[in-house]
DRENDO-1510 file (C-alpha; in Angstrom, 1 decimal, always signed):
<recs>
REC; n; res; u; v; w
REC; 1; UNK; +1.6; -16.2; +17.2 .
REC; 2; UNK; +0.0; -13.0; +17.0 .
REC; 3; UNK; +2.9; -11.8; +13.7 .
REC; 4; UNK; +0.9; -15.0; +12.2 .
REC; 5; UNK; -2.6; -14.3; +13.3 .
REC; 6; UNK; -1.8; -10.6; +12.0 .
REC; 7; UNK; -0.5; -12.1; +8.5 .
REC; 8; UNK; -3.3; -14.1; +7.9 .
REC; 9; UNK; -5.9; -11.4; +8.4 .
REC; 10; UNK; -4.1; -9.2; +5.9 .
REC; 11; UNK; -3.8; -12.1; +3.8 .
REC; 12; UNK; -7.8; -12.5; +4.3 .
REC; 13; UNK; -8.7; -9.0; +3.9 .
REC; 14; UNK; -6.3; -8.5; +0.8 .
REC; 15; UNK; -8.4; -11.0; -1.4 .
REC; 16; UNK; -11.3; -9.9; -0.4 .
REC; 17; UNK; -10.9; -6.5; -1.6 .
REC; 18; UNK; -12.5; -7.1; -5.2 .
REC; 19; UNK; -11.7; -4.6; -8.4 .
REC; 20; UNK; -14.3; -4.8; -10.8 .
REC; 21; UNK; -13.3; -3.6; -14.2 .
REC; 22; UNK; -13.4; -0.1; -15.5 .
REC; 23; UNK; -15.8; +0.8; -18.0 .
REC; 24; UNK; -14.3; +0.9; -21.5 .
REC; 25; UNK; -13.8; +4.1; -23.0 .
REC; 26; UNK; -13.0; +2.6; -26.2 .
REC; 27; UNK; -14.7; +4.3; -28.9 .
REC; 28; UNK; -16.3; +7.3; -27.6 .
REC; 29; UNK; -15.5; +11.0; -28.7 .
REC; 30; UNK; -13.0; +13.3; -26.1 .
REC; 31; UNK; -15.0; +14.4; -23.1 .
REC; 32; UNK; -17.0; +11.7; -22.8 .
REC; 33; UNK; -18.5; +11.5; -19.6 .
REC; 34; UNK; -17.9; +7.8; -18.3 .
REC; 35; UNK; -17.5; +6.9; -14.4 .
REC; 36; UNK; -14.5; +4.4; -14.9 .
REC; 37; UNK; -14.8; +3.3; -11.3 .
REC; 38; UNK; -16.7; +1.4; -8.7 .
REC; 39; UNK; -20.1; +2.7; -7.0 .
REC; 40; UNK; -18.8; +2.8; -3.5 .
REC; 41; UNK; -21.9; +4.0; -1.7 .
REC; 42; UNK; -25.8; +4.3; -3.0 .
REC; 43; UNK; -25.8; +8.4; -2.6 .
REC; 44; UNK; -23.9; +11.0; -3.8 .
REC; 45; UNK; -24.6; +14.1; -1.7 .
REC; 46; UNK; -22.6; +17.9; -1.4 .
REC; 47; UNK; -20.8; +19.0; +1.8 .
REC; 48; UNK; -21.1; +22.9; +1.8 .
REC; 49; UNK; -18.7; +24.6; +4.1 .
REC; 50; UNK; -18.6; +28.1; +3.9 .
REC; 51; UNK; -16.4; +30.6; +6.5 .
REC; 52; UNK; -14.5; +33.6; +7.5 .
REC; 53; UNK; -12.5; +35.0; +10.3 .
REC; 54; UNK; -16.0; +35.3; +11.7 .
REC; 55; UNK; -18.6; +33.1; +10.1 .
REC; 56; UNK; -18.3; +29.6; +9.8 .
REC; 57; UNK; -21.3; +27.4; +8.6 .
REC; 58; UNK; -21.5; +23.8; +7.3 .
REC; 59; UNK; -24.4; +21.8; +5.7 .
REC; 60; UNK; -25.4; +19.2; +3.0 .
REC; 61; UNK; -26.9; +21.0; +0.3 .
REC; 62; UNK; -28.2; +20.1; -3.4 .
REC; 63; UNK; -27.0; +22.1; -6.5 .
REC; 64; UNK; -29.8; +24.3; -6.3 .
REC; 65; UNK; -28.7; +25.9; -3.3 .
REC; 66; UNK; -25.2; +26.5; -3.4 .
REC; 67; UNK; -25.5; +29.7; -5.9 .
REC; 68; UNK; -27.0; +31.3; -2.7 .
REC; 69; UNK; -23.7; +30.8; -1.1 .
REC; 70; UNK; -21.5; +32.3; -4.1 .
REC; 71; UNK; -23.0; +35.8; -3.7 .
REC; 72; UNK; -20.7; +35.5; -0.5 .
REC; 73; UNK; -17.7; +36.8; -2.4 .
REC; 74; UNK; -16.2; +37.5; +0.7 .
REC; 75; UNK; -16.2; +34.3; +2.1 .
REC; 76; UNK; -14.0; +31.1; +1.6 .
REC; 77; UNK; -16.5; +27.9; -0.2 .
REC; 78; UNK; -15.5; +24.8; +0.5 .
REC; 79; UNK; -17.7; +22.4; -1.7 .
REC; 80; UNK; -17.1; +18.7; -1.1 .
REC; 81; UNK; -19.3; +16.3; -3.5 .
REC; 82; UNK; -18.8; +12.7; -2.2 .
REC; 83; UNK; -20.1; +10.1; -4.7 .
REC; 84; UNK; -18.9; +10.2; -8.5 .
REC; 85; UNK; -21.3; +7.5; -10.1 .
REC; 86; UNK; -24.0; +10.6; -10.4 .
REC; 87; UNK; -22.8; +12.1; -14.1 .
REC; 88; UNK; -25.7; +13.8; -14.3 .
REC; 89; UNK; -24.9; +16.0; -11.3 .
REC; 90; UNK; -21.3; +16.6; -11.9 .
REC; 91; UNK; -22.7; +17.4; -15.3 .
REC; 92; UNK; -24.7; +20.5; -13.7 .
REC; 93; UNK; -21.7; +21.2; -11.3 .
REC; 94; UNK; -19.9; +21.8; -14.8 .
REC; 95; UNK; -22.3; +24.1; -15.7 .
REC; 96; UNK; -22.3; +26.2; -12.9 .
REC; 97; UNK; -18.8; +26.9; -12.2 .
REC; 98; UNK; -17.9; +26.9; -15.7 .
REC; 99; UNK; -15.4; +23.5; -16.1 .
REC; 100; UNK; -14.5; +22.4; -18.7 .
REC; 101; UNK; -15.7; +19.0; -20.1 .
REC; 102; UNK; -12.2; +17.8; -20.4 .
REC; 103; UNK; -11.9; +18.1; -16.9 .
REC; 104; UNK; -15.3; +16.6; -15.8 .
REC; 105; UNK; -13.6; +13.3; -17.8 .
REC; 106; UNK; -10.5; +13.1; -15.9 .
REC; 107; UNK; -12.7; +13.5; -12.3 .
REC; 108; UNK; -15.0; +10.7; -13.9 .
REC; 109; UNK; -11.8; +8.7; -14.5 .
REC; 110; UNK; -10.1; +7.4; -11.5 .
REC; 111; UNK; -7.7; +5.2; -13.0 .
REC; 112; UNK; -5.3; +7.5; -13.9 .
REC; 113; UNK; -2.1; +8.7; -12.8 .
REC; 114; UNK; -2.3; +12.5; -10.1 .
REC; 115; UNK; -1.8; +15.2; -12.3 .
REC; 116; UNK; -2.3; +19.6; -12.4 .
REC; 117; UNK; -3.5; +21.4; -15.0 .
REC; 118; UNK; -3.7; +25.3; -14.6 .
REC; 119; UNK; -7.0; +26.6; -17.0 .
REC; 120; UNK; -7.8; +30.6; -17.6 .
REC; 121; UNK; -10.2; +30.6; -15.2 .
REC; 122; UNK; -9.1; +27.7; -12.3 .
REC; 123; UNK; -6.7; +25.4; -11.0 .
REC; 124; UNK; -7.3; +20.8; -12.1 .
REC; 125; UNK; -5.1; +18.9; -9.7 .
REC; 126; UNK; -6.0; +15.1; -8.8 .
REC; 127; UNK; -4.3; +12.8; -6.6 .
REC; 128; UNK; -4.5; +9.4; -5.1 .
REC; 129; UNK; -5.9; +9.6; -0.8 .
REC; 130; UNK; -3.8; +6.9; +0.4 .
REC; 131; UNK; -5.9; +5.0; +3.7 .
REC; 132; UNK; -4.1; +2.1; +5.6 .
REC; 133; UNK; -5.6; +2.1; +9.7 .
REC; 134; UNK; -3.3; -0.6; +10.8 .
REC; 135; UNK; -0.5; -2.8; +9.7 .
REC; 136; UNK; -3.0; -5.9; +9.0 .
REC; 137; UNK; -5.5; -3.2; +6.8 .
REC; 138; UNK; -4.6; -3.8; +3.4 .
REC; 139; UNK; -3.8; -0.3; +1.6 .
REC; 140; UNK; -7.1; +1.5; +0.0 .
REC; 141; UNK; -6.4; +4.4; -2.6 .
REC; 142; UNK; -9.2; +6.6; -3.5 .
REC; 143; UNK; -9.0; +9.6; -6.0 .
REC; 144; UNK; -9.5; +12.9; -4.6 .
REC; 145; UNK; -9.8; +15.8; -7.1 .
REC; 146; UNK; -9.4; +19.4; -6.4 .
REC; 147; UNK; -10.5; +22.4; -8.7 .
REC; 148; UNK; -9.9; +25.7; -7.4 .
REC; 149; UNK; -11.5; +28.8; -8.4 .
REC; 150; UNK; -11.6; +32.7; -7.0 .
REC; 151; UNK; -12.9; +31.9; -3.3 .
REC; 152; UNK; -14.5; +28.5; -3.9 .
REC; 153; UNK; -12.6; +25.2; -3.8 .
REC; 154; UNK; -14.5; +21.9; -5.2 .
REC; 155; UNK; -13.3; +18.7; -4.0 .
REC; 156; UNK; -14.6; +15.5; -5.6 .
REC; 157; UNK; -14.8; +12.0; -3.3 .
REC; 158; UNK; -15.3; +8.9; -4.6 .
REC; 159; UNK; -16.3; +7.3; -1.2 .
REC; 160; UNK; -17.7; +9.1; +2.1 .
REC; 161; UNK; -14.4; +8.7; +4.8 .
REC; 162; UNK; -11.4; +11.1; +4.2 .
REC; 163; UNK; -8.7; +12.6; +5.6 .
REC; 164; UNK; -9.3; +16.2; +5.9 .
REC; 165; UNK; -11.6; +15.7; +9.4 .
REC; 166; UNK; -8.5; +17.7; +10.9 .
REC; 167; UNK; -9.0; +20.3; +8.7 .
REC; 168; UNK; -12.4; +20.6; +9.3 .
REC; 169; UNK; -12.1; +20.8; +12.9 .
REC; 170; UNK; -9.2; +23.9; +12.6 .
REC; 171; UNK; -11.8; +25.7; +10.7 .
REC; 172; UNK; -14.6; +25.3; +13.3 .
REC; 173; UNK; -12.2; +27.1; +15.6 .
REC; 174; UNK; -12.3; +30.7; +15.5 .
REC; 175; UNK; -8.6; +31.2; +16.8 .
REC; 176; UNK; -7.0; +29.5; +13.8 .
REC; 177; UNK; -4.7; +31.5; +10.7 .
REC; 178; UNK; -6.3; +29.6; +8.7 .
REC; 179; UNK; -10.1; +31.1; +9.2 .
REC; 180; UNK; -7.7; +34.0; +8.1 .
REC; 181; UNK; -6.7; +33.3; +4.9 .
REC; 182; UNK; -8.4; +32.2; +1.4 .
REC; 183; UNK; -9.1; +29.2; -0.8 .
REC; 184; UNK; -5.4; +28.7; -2.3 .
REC; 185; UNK; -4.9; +28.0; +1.6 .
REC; 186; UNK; -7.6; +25.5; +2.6 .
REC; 187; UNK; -6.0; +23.6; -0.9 .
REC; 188; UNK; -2.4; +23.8; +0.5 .
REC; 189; UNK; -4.2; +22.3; +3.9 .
REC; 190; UNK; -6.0; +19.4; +2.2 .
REC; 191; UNK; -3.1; +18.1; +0.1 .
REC; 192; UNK; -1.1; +18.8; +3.7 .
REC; 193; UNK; -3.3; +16.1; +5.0 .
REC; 194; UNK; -3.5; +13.8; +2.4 .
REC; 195; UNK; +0.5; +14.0; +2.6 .
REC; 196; UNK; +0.5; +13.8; +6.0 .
REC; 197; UNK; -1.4; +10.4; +6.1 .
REC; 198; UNK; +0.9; +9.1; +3.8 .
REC; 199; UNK; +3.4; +9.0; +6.5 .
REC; 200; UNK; +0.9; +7.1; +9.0 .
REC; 201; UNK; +0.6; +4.5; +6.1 .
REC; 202; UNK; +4.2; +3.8; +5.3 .
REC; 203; UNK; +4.9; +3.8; +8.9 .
REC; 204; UNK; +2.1; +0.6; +9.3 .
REC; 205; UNK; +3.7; -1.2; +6.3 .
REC; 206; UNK; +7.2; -0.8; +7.8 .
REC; 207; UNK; +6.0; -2.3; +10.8 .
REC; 208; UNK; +4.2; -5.2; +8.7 .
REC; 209; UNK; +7.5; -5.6; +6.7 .
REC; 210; UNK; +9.1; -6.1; +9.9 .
REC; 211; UNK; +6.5; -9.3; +10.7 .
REC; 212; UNK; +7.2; -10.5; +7.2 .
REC; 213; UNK; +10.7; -10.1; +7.7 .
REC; 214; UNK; +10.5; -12.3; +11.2 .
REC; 215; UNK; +8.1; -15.0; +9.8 .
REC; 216; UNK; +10.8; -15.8; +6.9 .
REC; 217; UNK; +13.7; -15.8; +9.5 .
REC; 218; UNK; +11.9; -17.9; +12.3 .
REC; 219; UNK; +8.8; -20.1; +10.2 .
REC; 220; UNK; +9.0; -19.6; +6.4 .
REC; 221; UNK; +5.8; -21.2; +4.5 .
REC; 222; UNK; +3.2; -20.7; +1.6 .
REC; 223; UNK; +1.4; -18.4; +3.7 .
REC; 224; UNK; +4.4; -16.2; +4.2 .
REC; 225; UNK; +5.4; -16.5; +0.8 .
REC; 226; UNK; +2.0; -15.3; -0.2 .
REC; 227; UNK; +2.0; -12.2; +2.1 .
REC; 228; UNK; +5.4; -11.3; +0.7 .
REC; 229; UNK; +4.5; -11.4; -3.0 .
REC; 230; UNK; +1.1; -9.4; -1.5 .
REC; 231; UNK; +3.3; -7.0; -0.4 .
REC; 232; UNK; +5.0; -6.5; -3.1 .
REC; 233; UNK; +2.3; -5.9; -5.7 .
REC; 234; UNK; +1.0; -3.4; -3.1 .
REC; 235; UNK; +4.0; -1.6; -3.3 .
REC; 236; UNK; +4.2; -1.3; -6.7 .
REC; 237; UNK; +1.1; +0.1; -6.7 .
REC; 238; UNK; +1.6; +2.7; -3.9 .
REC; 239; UNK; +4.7; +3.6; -6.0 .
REC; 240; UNK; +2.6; +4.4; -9.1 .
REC; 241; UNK; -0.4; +6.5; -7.0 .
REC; 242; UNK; +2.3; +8.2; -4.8 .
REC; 243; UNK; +5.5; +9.1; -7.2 .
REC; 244; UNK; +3.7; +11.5; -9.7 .
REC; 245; UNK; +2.9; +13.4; -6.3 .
REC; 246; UNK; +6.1; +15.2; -6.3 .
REC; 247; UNK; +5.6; +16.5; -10.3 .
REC; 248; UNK; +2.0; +17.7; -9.3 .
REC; 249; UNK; +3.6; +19.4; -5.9 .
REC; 250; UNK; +6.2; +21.1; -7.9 .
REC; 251; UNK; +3.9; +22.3; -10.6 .
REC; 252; UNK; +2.4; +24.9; -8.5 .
REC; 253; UNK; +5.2; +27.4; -8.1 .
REC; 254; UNK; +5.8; +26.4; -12.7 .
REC; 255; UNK; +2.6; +27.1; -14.0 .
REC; 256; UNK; -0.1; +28.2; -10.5 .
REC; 257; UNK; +2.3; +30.9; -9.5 .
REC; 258; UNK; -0.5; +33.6; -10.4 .
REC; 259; UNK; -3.4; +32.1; -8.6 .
REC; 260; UNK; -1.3; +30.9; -5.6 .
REC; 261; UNK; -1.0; +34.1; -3.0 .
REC; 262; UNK; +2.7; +34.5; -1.5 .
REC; 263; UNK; +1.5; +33.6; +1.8 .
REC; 264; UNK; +1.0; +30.3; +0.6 .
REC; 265; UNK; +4.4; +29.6; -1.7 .
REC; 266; UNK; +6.4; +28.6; +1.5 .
REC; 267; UNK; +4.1; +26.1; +2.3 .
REC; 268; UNK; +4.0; +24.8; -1.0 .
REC; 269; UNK; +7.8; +24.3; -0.9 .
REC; 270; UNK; +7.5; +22.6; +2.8 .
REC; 271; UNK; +4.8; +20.2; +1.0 .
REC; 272; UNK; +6.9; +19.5; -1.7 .
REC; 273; UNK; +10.1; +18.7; +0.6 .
REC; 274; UNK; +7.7; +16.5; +2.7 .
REC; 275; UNK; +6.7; +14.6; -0.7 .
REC; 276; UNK; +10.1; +13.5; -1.2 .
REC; 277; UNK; +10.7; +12.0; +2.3 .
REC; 278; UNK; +7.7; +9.7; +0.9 .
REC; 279; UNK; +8.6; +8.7; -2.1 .
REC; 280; UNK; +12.0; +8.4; -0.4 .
REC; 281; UNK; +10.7; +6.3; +2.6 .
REC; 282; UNK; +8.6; +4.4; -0.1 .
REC; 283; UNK; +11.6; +3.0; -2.3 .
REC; 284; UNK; +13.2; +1.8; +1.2 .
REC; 285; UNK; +10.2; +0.1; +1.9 .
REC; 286; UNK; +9.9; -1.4; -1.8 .
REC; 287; UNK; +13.7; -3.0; -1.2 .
REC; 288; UNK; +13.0; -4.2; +2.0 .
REC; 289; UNK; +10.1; -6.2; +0.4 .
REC; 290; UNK; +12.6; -7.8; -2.2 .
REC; 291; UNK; +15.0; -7.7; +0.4 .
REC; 292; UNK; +12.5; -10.1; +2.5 .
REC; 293; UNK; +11.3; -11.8; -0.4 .
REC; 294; UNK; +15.5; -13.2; -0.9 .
REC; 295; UNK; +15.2; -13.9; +2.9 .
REC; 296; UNK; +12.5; -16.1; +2.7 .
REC; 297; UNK; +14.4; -17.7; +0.0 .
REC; 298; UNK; +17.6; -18.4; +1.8 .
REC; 299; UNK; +15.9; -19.4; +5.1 .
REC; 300; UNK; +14.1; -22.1; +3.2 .
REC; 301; UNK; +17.2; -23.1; +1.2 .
REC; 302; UNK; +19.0; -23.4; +4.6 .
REC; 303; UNK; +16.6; -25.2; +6.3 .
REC; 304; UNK; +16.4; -27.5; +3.3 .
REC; 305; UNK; +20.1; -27.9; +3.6 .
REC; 306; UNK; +19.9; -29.0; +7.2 .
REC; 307; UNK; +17.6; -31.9; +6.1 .
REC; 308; UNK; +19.9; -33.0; +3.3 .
REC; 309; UNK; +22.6; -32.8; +6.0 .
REC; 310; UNK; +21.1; -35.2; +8.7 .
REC; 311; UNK; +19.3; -37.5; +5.9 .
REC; 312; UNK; +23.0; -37.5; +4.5 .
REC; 313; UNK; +25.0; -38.1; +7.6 .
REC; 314; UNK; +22.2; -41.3; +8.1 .
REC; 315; UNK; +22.8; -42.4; +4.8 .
REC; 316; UNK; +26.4; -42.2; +5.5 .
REC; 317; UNK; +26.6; -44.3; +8.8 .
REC; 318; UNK; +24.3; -46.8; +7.2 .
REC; 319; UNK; +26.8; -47.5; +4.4 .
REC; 320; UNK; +29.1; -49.7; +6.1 .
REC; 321; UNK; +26.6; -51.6; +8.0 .
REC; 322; UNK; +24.6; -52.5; +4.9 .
REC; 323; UNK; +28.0; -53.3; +3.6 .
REC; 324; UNK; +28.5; -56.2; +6.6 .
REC; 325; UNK; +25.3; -56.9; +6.3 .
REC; 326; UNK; +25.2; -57.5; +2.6 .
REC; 327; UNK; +28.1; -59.7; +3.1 .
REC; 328; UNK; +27.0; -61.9; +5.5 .
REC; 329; UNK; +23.9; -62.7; +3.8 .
REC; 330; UNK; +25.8; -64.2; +0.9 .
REC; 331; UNK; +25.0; -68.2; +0.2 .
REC; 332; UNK; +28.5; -69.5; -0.2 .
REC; 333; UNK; +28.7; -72.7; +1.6 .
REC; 334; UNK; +32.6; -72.1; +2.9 .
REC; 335; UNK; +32.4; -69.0; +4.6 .
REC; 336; UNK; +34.5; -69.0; +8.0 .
REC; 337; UNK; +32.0; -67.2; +10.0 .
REC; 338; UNK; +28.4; -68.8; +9.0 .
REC; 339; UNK; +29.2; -71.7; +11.7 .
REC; 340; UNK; +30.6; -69.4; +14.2 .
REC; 341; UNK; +28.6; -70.0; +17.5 .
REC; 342; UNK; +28.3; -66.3; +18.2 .
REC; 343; UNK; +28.4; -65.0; +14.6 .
REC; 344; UNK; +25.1; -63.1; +14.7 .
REC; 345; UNK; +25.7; -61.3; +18.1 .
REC; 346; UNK; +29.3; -60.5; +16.3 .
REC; 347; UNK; +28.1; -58.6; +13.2 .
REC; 348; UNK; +25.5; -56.4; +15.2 .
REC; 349; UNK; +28.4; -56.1; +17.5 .
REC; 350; UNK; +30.6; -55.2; +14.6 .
REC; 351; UNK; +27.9; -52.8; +13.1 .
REC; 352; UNK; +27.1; -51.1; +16.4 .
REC; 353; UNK; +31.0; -50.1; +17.2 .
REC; 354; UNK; +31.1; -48.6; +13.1 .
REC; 355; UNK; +27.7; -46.1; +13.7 .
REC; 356; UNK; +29.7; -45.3; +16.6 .
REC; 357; UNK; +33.0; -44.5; +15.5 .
REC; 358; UNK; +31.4; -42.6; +13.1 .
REC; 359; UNK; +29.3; -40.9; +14.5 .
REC; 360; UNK; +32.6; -39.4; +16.7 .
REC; 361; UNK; +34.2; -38.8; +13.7 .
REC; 362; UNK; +31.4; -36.6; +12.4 .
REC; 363; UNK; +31.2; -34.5; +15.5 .
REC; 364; UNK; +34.9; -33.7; +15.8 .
REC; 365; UNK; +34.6; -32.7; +12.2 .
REC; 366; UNK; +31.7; -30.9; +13.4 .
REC; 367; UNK; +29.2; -31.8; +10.9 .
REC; 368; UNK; +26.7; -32.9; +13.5 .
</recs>
């Protein structure tokens, strides 16, 4: 009961998770600044965290103020701006740190696939933050976008809720190396826990794979034949936010090597390693779906089959007792039997010792 309660709240949740259409691009000259996505909260606001092995301060700030911060050339700048329906700030973010308009596109456009583009001045990577809480949460992807420059590192949201609250916390804490080291660093630490969180999200759609997988053994239906073709269209989706992962991964020690410190390279490689167990764990995942989905198939056939078998082995012992019957109930004036005293009690006798003998004969045979 509760694999079934937990199928239909999925089922519930997934359909209520509406996509409005992108805005259409179609037409307009390169760079052209167009939010392609939804508005997914009413203000867009900037996260300023700023910190060294000493120092660490945090606060929401506006544009105006976060020049004050830069004449800390010493420090790490972590700036977080969560909201991307506001062009016109991203607009004066571009302006400040010098991004290119081609890049202020691909932040506005969420739809695409995670990519890395290394630029004179700073390092463009995107990627897809993966969020699923429990197994009956249906799986919300979110763009994250990362630009990376000197000592400051710009992340853009589209949505207030992340993963990087670990990350956070390690640099409130004095004691930690990584209060220690710079903004290539904190980068490797944020794509470590967007990574990381992939792995709490493919271990709660094994486990729902596993309910699917017992509801088609034990109680195949439309529901679960809904929930299985849900699944798979989620998975096919996860496959296309999650497998470009491992180019953008890689790409660092290609074409960042010179803005990426030493230090950091071995992590980079760990990362990359870890990105692979995903995409790895992910294609065994997107079998088992079609694995589940043939399942469901079979149990139904089978069960079907079991019908046909006891509607046939009816049929079959009602054969010969239409058969007397259908005799008997002939109009033919000569027929021995009609004045037979106990004729009637003689052909349900008759009947009765048939069903009977077969009925035996099917259950040696073991068809019954």
């Amino acid at each position: 009961m509760a694999q079934k309660s937990s199928l239909k709240q999925f089922q519930k949740l997934f359909k209520t998770k509406k996509k409005k259409r992108p805005a259409h691009k179609v037409g307009l000259p390169p760079a052209a600044l167009v939010f392609t996505g939804d508005q997914k909260q009413e203000e867009v606001f900037i996260n300023l965290i700023t910190y060294d092995e000493v120092d660490f301060y945090e606060e929401k700030v506006k544009i105006s103020q976060i020049e004050e911060h830069l004449m800390l050339q010493k420090k790490v700048v972590w700036i977080d701006v969560v909201g991307l329906h506001d062009i016109e700030l991203l607009e004066k973010i571009g302006q400040a740190f010098g991004i290119h308009k081609l890049t202020l596109e691909d932040i506005l456009n969420v739809n695409q696939r995670p990519k890395m583009e290394v630029f004179e001045e700073y390092i463009f990577t995107t990627l897809k933050m993966i969020q699923c809480p429990s197994p009956e949460s249906p799986v919300d992807d979110e763009q994250v976008s990362f630009i990376l420059k000197n000592n400051v590192l710009i992340t853009f949201q589209e949505k207030k809720g992340d993963v990087f609250q670990f990350v956070r916390d390690r640099l409130m804490d004095s004691g930690r190396a990584i209060r220690k080291r710079g903004t290539d660093y904190l980068l490797y630490a944020l794509f470590d826990a967007v990574v990381d969180n992939y792995f709490v999200v493919m271990e709660n759609i094994g486990e729902r794979i596993e309910n699917l997988e017992s509801q088609a053994m034990i109680e195949p239906g439309p529901e679960t034949l809904n929930s299985l073709y849900l699944q798979r269209k989620e998975m096919m989706d996860l496959r296309r936010s999650v497998y470009p992962l491992r180019e953008v991964i890689g790409s660092f020690d290609k074409y960042a090597e010179h803005k990426i410190s030493p230090e950091v390279r071995p992590f980079i490689r760990d990362l990359y390693e870890n990105t692979i167990q995903v995409i790895e764990t992910m294609e065994v995942f997107r079998d088992m779906s079609s694995g589940v989905l043939d399942l469901y198939m079979n149990s139904l056939s089978n069960r079907m089959n079991n019908v046909m078998k006891v509607l046939t082995v009816i049929s079959t012992i009602f054969i010969p007792m239409t058969f007397v019957a259908g005799v008997y109930g002939m109009n033919f004036r000569h027929m021995p039997e009609l004045g037979w005293e106990y004729g009637y009690y003689g052909s349900l006798g008759l009947m009765a010792l048939i069903a009977i003998a077969m009925v035996i004969y099917f259950w040696r045979k073991k068809w019954l």
